[in-house]
N, CA, C and O of each residue as an XYZ file, in Angstrom:
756
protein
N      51.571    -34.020    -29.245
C      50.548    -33.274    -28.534
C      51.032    -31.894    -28.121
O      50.178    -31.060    -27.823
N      52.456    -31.540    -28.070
C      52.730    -30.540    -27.875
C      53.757    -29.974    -28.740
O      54.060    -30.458    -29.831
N      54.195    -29.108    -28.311
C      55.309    -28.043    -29.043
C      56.542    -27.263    -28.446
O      56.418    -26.175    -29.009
N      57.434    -27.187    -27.803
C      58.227    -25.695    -27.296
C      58.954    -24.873    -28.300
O      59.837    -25.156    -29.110
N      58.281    -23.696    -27.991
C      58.929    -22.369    -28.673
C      59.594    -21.691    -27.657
O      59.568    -21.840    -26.435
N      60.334    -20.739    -28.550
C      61.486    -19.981    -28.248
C      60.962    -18.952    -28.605
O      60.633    -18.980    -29.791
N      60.665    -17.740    -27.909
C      60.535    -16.546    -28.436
C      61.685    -15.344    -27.874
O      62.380    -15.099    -26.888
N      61.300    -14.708    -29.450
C      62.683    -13.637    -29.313
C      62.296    -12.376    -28.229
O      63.186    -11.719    -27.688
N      61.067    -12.167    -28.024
C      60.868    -11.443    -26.724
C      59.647    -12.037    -25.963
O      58.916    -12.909    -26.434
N      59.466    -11.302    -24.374
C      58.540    -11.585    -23.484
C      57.257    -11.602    -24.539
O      57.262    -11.133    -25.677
N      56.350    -12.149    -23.983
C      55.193    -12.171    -24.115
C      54.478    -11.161    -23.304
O      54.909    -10.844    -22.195
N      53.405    -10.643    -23.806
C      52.765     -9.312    -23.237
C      51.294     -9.325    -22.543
O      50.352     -9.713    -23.234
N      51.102     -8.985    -21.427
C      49.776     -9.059    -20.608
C      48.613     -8.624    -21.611
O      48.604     -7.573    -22.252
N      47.737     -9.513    -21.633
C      46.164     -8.709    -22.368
C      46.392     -8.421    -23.628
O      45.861     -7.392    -24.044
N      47.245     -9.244    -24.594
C      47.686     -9.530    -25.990
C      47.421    -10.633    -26.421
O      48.082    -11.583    -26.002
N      46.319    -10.859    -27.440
C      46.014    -12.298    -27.526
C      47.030    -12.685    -29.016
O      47.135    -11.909    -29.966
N      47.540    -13.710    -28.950
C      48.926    -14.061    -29.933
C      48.279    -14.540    -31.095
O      47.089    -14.275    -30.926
N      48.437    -15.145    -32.267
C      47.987    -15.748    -33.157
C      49.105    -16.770    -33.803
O      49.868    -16.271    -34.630
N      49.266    -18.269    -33.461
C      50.441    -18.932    -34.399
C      49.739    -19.500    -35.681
O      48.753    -20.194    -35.932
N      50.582    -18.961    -36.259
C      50.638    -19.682    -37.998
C      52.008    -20.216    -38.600
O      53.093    -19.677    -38.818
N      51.308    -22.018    -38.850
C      52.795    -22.491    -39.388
C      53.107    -22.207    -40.648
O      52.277    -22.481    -41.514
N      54.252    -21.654    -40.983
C      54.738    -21.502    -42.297
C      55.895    -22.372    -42.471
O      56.806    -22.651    -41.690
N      55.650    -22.752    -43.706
C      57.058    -23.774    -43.891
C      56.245    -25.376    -43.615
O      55.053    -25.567    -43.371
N      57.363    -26.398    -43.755
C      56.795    -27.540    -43.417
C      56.988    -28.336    -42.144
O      58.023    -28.998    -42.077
N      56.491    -28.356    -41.542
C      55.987    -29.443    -40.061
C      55.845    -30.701    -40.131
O      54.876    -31.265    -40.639
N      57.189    -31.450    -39.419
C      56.263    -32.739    -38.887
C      56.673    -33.326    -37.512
O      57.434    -32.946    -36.623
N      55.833    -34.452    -37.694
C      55.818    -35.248    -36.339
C      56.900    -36.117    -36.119
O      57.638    -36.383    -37.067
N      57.142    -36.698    -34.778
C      58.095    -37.357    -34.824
C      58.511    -38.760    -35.678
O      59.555    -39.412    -35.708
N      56.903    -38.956    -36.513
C      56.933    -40.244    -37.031
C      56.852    -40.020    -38.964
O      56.803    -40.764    -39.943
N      56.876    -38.606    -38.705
C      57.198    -38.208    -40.639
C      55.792    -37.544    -40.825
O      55.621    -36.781    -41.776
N      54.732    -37.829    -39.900
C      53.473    -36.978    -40.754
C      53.477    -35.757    -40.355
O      53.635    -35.400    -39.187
N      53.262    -34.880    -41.528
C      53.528    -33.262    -42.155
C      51.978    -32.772    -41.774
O      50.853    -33.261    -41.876
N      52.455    -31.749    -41.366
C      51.127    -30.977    -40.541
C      51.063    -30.318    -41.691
O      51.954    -30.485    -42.524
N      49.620    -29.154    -42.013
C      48.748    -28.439    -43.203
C      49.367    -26.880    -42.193
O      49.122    -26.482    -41.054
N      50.200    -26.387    -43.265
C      50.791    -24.876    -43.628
C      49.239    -24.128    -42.850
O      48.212    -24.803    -42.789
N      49.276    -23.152    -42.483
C      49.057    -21.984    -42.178
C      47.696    -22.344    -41.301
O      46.789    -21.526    -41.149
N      47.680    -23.791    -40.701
C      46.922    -23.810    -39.166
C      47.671    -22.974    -38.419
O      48.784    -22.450    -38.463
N      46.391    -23.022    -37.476
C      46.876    -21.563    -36.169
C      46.040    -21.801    -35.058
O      44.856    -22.132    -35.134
N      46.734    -21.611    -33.948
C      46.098    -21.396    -32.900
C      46.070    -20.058    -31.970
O      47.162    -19.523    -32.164
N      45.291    -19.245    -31.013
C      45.631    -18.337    -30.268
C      45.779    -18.790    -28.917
O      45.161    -19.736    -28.429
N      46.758    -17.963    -28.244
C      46.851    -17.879    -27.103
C      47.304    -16.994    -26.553
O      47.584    -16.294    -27.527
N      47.760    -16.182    -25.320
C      47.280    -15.200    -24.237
C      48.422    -15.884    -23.064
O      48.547    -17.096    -22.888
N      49.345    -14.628    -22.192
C      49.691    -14.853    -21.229
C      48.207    -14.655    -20.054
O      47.704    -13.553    -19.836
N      47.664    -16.077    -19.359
C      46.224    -15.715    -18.911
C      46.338    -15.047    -17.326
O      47.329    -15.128    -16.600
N      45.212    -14.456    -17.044
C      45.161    -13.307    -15.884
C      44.529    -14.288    -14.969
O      43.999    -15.384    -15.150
N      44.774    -13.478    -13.829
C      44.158    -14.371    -12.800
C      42.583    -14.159    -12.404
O      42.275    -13.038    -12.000
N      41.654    -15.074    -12.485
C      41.109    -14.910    -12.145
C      39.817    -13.844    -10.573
O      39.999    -14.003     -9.366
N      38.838    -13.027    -11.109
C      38.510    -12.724     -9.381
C      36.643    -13.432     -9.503
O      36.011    -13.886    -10.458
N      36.368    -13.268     -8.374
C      35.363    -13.257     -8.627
C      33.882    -13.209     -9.409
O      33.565    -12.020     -9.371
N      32.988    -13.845     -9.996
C      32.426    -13.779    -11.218
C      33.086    -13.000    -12.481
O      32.549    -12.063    -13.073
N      34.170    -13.483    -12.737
C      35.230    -12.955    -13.901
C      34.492    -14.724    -15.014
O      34.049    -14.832    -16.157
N      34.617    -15.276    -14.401
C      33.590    -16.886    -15.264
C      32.410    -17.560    -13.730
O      32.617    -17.839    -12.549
N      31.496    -17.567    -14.428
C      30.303    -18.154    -14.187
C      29.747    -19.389    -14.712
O      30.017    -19.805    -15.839
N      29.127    -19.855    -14.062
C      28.295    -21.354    -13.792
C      27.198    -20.561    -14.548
O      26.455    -19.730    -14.026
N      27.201    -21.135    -16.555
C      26.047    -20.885    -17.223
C      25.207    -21.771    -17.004
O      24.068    -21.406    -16.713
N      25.430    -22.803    -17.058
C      24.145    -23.831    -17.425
C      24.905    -25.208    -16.585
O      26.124    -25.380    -16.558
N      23.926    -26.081    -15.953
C      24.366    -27.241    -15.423
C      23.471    -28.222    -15.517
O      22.296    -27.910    -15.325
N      23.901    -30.061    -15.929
C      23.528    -30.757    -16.484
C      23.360    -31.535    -15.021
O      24.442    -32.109    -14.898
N      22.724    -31.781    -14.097
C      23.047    -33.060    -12.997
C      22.351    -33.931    -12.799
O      22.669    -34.734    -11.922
N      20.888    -34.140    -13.690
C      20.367    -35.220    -13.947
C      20.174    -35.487    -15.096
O      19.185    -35.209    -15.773
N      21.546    -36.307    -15.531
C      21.660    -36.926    -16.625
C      20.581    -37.289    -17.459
O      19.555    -37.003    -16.842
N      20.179    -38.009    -19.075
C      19.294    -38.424    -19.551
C      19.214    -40.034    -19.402
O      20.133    -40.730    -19.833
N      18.431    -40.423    -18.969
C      18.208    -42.036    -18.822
C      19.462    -42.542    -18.003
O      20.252    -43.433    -18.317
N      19.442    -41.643    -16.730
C      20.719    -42.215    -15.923
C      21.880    -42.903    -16.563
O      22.466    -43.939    -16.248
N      22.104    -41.863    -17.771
C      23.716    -42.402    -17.987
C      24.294    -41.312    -17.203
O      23.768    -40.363    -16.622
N      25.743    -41.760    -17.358
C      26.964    -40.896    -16.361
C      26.887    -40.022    -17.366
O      27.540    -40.474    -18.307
N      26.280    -38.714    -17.697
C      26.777    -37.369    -18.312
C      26.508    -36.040    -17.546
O      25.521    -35.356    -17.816
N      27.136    -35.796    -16.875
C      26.759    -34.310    -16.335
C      27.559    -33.524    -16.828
O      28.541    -33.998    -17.400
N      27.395    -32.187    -16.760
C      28.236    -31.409    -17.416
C      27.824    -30.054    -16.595
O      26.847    -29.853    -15.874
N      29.261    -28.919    -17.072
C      28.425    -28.109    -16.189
C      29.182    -26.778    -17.480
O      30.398    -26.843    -17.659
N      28.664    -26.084    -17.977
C      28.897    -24.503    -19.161
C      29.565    -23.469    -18.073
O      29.206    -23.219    -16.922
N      30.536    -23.015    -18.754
C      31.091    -21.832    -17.722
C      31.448    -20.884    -18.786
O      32.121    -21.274    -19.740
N      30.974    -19.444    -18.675
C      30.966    -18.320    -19.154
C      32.096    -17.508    -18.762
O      32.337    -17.457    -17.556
N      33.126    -16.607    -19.882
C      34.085    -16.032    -19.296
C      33.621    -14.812    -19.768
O      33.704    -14.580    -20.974
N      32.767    -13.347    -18.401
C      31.890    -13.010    -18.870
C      33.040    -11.205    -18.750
O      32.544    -10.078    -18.747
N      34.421    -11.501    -18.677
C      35.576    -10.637    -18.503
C      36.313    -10.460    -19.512
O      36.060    -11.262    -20.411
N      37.412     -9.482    -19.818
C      37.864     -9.163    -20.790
C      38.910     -9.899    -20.549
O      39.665     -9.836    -21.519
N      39.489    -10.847    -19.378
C      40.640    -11.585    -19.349
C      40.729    -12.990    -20.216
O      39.682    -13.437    -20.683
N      41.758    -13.564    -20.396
C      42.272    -14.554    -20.995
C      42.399    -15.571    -19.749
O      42.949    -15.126    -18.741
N      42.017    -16.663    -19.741
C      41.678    -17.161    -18.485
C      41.973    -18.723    -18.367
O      41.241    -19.522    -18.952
N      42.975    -19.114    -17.658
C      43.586    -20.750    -17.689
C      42.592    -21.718    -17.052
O      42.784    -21.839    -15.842
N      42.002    -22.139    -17.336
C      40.584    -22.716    -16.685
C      41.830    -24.005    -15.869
O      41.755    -24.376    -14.698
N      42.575    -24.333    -16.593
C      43.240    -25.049    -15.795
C      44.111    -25.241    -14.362
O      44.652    -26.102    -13.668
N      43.863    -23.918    -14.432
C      44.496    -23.388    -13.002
C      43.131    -23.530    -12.054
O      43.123    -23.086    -10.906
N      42.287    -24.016    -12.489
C      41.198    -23.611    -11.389
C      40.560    -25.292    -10.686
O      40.900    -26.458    -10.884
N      39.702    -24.758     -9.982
C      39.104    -26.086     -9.753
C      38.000    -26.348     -9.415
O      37.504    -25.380     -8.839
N      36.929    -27.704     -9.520
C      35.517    -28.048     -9.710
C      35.324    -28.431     -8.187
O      36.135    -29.110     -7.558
N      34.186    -27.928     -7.690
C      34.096    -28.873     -6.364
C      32.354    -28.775     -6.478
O      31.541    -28.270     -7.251
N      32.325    -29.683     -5.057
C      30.752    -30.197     -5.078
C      30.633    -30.870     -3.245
O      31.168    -31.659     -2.466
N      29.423    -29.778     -3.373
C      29.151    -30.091     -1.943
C      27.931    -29.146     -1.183
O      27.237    -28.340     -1.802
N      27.876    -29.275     -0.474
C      26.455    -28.386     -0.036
C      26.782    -27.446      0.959
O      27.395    -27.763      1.978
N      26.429    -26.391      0.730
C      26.766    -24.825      1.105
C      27.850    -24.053      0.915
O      28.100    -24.114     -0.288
N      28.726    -23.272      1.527
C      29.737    -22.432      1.467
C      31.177    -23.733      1.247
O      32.250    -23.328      0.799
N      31.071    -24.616      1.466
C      32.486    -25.409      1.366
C      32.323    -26.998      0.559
O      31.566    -27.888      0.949
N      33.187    -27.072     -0.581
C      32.926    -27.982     -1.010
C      33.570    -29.554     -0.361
O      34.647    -29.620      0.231
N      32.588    -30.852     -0.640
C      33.214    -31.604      0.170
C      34.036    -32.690     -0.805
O      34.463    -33.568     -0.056
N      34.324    -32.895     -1.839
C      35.105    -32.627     -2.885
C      35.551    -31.583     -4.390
O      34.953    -30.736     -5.053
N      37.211    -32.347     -4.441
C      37.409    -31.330     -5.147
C      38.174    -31.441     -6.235
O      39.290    -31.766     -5.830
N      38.178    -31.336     -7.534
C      38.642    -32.043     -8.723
C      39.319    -30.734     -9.639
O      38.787    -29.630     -9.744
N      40.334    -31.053    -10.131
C      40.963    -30.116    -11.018
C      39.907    -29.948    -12.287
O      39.450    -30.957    -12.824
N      39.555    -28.660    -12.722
C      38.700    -28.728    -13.733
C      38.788    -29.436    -15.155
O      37.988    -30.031    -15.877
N      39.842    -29.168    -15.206
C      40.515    -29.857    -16.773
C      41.801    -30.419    -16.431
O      42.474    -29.815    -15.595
N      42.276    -31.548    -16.981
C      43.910    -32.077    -16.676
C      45.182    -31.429    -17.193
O      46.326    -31.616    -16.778
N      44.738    -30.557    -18.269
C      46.018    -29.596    -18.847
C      45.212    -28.615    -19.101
O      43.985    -28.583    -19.189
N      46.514    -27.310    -19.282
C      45.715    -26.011    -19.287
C      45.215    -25.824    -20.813
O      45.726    -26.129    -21.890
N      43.396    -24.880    -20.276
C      42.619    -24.643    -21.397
C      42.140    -23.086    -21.496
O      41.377    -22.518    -20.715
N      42.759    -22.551    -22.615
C      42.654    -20.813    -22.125
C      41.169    -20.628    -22.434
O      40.858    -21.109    -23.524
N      40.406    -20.189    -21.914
C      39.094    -19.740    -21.980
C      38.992    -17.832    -22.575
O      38.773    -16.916    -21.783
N      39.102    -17.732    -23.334
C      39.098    -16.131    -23.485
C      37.650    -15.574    -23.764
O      36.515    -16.025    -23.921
N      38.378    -14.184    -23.739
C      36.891    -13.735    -22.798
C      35.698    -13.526    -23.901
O      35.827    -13.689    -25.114
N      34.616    -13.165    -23.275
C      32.832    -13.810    -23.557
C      32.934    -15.029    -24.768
O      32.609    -14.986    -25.954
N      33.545    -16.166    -23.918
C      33.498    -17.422    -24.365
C      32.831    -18.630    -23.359
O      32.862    -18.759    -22.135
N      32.216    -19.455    -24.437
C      31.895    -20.556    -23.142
C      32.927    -21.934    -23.597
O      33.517    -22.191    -24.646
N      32.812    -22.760    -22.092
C      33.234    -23.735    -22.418
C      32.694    -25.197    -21.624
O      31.994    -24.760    -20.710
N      32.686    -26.290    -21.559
C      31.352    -26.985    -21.205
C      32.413    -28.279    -20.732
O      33.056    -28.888    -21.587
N      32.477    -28.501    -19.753
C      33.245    -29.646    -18.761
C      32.371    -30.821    -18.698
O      31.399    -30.756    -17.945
N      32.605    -32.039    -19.479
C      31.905    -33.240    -19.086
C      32.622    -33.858    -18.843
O      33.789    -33.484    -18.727
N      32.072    -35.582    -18.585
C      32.344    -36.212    -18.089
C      32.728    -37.056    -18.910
O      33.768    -37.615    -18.563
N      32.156    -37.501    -20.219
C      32.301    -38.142    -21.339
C      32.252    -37.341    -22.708
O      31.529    -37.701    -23.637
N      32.696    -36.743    -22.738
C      32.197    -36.159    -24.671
C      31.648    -36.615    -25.566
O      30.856    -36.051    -26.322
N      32.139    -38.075    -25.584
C      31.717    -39.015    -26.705
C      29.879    -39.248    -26.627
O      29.142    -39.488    -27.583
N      29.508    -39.092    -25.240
C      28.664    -39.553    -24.393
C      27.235    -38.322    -24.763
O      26.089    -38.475    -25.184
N      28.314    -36.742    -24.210
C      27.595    -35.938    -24.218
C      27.105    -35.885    -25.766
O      25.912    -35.939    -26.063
N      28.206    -35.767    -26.771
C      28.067    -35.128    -28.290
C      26.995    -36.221    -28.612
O      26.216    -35.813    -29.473
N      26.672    -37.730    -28.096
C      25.396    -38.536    -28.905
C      24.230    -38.160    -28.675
O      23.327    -38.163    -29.512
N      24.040    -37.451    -26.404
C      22.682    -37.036    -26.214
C      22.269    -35.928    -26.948
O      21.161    -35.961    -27.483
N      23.218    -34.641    -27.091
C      22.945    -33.471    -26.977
C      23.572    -32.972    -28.121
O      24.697    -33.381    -28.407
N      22.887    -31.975    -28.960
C      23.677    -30.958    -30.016
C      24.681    -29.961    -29.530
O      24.367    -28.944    -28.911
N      25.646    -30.231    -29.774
C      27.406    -29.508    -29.719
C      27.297    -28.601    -30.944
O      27.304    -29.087    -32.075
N      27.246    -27.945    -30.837
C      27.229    -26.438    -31.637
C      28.982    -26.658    -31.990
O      29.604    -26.964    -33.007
N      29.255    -26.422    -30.991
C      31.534    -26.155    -30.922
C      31.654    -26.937    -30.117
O      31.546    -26.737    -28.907
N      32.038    -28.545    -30.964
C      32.980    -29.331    -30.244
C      34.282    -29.036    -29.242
O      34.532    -29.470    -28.118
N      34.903    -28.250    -29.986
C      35.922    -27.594    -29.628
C      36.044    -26.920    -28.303
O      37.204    -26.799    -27.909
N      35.162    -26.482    -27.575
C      34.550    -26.098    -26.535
C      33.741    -27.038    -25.616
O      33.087    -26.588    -24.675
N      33.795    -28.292    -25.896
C      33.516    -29.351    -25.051
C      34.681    -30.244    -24.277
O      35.383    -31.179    -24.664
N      34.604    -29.733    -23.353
C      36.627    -30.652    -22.753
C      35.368    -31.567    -21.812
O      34.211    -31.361    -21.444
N      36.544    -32.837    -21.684
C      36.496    -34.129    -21.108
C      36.899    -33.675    -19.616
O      37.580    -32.680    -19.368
N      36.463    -34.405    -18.833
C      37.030    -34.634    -17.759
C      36.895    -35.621    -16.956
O      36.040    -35.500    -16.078
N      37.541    -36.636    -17.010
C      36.567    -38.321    -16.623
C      37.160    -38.301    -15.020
O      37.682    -39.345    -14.627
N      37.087    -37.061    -14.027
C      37.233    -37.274    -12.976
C      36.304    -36.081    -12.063
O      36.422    -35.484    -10.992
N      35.219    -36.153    -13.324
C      34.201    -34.894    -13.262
C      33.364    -35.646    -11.702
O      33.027    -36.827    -11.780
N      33.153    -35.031    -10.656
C      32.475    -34.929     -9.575
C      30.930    -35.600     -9.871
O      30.341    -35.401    -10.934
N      30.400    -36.379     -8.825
C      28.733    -36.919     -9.008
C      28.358    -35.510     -8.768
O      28.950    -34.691     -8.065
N      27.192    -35.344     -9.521
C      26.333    -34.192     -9.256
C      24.777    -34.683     -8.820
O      23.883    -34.709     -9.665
N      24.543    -35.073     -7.402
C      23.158    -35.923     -6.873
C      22.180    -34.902     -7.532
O      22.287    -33.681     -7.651
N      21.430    -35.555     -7.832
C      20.019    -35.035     -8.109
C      19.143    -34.545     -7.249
O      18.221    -33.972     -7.829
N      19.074    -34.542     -6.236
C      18.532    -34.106     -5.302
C      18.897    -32.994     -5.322
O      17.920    -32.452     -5.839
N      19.872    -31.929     -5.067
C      20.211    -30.653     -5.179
C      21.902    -30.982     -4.630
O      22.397    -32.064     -4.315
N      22.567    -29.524     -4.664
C      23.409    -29.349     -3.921
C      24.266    -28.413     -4.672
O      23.894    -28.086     -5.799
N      25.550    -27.860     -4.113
C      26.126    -26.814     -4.979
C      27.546    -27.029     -5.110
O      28.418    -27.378     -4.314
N      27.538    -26.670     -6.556
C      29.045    -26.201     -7.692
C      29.468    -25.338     -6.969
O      28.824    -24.571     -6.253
N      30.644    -25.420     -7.126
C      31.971    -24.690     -6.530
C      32.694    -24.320     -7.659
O      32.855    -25.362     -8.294
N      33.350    -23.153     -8.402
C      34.687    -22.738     -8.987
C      35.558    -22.533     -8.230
O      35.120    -21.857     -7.299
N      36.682    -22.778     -8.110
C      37.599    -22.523     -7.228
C      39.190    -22.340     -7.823
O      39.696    -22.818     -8.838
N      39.705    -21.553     -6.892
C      41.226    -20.972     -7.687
C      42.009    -22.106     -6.590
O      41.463    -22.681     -5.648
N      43.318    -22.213     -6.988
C      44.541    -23.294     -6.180
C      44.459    -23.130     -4.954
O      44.754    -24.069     -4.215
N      44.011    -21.820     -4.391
C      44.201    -20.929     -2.824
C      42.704    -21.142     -2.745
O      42.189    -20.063     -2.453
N      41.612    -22.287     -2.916
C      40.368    -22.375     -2.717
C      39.366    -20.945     -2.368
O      38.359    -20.826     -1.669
N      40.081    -20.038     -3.126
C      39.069    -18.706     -3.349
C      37.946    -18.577     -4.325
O      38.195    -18.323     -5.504
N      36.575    -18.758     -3.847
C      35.631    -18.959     -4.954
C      35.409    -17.528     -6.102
O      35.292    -16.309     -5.971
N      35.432    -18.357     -7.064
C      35.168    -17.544     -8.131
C      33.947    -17.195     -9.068
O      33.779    -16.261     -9.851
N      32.752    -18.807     -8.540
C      31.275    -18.637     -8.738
C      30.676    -19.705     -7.787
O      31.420    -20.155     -6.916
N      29.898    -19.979     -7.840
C      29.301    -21.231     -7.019
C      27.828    -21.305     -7.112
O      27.433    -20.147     -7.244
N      26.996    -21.992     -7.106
C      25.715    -22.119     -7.681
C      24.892    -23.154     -6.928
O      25.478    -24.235     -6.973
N      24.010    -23.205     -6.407
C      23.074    -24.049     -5.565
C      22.352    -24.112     -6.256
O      21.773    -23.251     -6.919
N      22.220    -25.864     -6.172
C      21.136    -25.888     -7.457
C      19.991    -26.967     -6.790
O      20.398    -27.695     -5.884
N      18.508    -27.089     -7.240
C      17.681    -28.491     -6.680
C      16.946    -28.583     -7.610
O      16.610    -27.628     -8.311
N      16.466    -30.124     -7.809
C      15.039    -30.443     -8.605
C      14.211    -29.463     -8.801
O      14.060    -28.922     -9.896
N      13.478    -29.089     -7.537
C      12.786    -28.179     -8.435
C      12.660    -26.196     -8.657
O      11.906    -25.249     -8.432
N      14.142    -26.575     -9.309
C      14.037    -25.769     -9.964
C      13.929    -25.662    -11.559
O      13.920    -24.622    -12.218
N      13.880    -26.468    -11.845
C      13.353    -27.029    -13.122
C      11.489    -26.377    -12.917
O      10.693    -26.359    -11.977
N      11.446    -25.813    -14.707
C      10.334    -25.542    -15.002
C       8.894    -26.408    -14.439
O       8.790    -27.494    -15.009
N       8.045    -26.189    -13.671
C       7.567    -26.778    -13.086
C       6.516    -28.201    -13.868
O       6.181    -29.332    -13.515
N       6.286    -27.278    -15.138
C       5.125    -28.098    -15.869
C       5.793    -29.248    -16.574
O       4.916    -29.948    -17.079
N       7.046    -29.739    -16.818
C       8.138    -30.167    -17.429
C       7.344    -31.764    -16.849
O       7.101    -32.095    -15.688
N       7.133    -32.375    -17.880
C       6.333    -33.930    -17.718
C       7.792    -35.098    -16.901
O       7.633    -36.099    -16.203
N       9.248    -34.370    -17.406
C      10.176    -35.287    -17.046
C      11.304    -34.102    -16.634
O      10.880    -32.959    -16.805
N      12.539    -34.198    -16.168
C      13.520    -33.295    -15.608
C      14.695    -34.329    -16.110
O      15.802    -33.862    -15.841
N      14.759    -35.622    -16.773
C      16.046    -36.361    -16.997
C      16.291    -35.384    -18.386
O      15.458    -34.910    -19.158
N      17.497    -35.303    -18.380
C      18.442    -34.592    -19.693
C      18.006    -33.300    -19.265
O      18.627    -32.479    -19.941
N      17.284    -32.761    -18.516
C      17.272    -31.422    -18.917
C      18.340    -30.667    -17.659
O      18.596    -30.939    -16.486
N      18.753    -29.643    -18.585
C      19.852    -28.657    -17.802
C      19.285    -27.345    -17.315
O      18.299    -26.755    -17.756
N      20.005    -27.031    -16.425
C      19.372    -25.170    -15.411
C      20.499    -24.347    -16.846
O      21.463    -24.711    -17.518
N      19.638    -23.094    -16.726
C      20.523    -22.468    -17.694
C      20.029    -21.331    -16.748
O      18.965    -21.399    -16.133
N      21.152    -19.965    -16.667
C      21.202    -19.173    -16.252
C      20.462    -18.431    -17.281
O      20.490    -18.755    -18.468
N      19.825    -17.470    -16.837
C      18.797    -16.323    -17.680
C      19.833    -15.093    -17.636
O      19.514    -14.240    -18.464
N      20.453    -14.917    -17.240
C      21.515    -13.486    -17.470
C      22.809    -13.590    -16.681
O      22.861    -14.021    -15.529
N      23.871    -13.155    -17.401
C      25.425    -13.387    -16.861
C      25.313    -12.537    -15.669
O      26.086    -12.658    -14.719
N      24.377    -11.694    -15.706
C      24.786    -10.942    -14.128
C      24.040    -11.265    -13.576
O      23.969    -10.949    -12.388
């Protein structure tokens, strides 16, 4: 699941990296990884204030299964450790729990989304996943009551970074049902 490298110099602020394996790779058990996969990554910046936003939020599930989810927009030119941050839930200015967003770090770079559930397996059967890849798990994802109440982003030093109050009806009014359906923000600003 992982890797350590050695690099021959620092790594550089606001430089997004590109690895490509050359040569042959394997695992500890003999299976040979495919030549010239790659991943990017970024020494990531710290977050401030609407630097990522609460796009869209799922909190009444479809047919009361456990799927909520909540889309977060990185609407900044930074490279951004979503893992450093954290989910909370609670009503008004202070959340009354509070959950690490993701369990290992996930760089979010910038005008990217990325979509925190609760189940993946769960979400990808209700709903069309465009980019799996952009769907992270989090099976210690917060209840989101249906009744209303508000998302929290939060940095380690509980400094908010978006937060969003949300209720029933705010859902389109003429809408015959509100299960599965999600709030989507109409503009990043």
């Amino acid at each position: 699941k992982s890797i350590l490298l050695t690099l021959s110099e620092d790594l550089e602020q606001n430089l997004i990296y590109t690895l490509t394996i050359n040569g042959l790779v394997e695992d500890c058990v003999g299976n040979m990884m495919h030549q010239g996969l790659f991943g990017e990554f970024a020494l990531p910046n710290q977050p401030v204030p609407n630097d990522i936003i609460i796009n869209e939020l799922l909190f009444n599930s479809f047919e009361s299964t456990d799927a909520p989810y909540i889309e977060l927009y990185n609407r900044s030119d930074k490279v951004i450790d979503i893992g450093n941050l954290y989910l909370g839930v609670g009503n008004g200015d202070y959340p009354k729990s509070v959950v690490p967003m993701v369990e290992d770090g996930w760089q979010l770079f910038p005008k990217q989304y990325v979509a925190i559930c609760k189940d993946k397996s769960l979400t990808e059967t209700q709903y069309i996943v465009q980019n799996p890849k952009s769907l992270v798990e989090n099976p210690k994802f917060p209840v989101l009551p249906n009744s209303g109440g508000t998302v929290h982003i939060l940095t380690p030093s509980y400094e908010h970074i978006d937060q969003l109050t949300y209720d029933e009806k705010m859902h389109y009014n003429l809408l015959q049902s509100v299960d599965g359906v999600s709030l989507e923000r109409l503009h990043f600003d």
